[in-house]
C-alpha positions in Angstrom: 85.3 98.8 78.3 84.9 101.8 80.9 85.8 102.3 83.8 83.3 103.9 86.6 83.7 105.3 90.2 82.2 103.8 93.3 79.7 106.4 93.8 78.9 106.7 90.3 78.0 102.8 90.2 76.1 102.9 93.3 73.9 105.3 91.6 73.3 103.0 88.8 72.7 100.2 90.8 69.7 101.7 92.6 68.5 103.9 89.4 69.0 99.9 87.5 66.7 98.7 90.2 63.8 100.8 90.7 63.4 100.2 87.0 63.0 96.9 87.9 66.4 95.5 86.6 67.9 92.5 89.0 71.8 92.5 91.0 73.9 89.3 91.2 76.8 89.1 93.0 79.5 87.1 91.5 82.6 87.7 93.7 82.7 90.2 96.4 85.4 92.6 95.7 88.7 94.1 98.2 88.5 97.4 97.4 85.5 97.9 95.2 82.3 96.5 94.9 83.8 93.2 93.5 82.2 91.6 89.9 78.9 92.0 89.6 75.9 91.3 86.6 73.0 94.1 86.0 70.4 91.9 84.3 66.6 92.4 83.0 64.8 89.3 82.5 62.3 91.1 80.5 65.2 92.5 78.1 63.6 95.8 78.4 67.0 97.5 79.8 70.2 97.1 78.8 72.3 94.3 80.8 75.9 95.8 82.7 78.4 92.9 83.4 81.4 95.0 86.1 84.4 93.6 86.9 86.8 94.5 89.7 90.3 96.0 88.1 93.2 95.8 89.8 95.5 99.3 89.5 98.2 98.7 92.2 98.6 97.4 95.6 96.7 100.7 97.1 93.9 100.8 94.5 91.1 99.3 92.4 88.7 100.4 90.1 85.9 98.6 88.2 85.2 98.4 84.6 81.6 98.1 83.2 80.6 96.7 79.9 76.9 97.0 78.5 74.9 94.6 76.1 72.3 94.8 74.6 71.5 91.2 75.1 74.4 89.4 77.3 76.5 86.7 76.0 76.0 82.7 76.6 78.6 82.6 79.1 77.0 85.1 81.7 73.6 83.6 81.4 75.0 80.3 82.4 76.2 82.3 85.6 73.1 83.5 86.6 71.3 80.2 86.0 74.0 78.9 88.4 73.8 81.5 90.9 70.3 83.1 90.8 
């Protein structure tokens, strides 16, 4: 698990997209962008799942974890959600 900076995610987000990678939403975050799921139905890109961290009452940060193919459990999500 790593951690990334706001501007450095937002960047991924919209380089994610216009390769034509999809955005859910999972819980809009305080401080941050909140948890989030970088997906490719095609299963051409990699899949990002970020998370909201919590540092201290002032601060956040978010931590981003890649797969390769994502696990059973955040699937189910985005059948739920998308």
């Amino acid at each position: 698990m790593k951690t990334i900076s706001c501007s450095k995610l937002d960047e991924l987000i919209q380089r994610y997209i216009s390769k034509g990678g999809e955005f859910l939403l999972l819980r809009e975050g305080v401080l941050t962008l909140g948890d989030l799921i970088l997906f490719d139905a095609s299963n051409t890109l990699n899949n990002f799942v970020i998370k909201e961290v919590y540092i201290n009452i002032h601060s956040s940060t978010q931590s981003i974890i890649s797969y390769r193919t994502l696990p059973k459990k955040y699937l189910k999500m985005i059948d739920e959600l998308y």
